[in-house]
C-alpha positions in Angstrom: -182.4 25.8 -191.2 -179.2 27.4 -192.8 -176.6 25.3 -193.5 -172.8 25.5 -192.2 -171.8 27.2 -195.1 -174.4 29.9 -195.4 -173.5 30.7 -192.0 -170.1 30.5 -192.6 -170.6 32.9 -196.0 -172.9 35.3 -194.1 -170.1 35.2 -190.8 -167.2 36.2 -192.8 -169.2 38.9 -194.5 -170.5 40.9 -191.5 -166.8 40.4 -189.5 -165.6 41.6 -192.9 -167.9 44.7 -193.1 -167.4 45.6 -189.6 -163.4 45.7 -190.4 -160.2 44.9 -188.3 -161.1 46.8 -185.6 -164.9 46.5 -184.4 -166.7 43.1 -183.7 -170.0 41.3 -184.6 -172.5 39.7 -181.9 -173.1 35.8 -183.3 -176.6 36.7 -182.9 -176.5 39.1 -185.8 -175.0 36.3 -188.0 -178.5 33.9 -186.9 -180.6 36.7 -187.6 -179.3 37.6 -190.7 -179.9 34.0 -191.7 -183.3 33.2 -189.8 -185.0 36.8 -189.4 -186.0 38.7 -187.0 -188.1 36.7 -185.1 -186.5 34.6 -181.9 -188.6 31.6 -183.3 -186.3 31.7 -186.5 -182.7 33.0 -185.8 -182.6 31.4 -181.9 -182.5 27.5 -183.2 -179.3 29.0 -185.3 -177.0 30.5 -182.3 -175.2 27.0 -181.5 -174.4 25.7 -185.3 -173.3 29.9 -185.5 -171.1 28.9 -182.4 -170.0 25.7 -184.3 -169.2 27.8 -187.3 -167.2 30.5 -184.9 -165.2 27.8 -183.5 -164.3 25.9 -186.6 -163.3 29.4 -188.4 -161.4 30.5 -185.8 -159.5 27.1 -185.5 -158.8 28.1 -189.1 -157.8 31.3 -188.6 -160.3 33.0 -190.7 -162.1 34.8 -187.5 -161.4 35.8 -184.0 -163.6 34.6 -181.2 -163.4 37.8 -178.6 -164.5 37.7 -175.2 -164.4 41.0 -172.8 -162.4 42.5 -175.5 -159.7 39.8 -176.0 -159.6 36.8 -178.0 -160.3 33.4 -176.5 -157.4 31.4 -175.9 -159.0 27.9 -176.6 -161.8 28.2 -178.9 -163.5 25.1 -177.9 -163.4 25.7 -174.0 -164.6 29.3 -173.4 -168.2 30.4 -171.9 -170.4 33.3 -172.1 -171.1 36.1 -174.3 -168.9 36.3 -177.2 -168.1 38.4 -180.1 -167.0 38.2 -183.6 -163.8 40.0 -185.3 -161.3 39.7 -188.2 -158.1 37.9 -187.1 -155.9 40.3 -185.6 -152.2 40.3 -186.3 
C-alpha cells in the first residue's frame, strides 16, 4: 500500500501537469500508485481522499465538485475532482 506521501508526491504532480485550469479524478492518483487493476488502486481511493482533504486544508490543492470548489473540505459527498488552487 502507498504511503501518504507517495500519494501526496504523485497528487501534486498530476494536478500540476494538468495546470490551473483542468482537473484530475482521485482515481487517477490510486491508479497511478496501485495499477491498473481495481484489486490494486480501489483499497487506495479513501487514504487518496484523506490526502485531498489534508492538502486542500493546506492550500496546496482544490477539491472541485460540479465544477466549483468545496466549501468544507471535510463535509462534502460524491464524485470529486482534483485542481491547482485557484486564486
Amino acid at each position: 500500500m502507498a504511503s501518504e506521501a507517495e500519494i501526496e508526491e504523485t497528487m501534486l504532480r498530476l494536478v500540476a501537469e494538468r495546470g490551473s485550469d483542468k482537473t484530475c479524478c482521485p482515481s487517477e492518483v490510486a491508479r497511478a500508485l496501485g495499477g491498473p487493476h481495481s484489486d490494486g488502486w480501489g483499497p487506495l481511493m479513501q487514504p487518496v481522499r484523506r490526502v485531498a482533504v489534508r492538502l486542500t486544508k493546506d492550500g496546496r490543492v482544490q477539491i472541485v465538485r460540479k465544477g466549483k470548489p468545496v466549501d468544507d473540505p471535510d463535509d462534502f459527498r460524491g464524485i470529486y475532482r482534483l485542481s491547482l488552487p485557484r486564486s
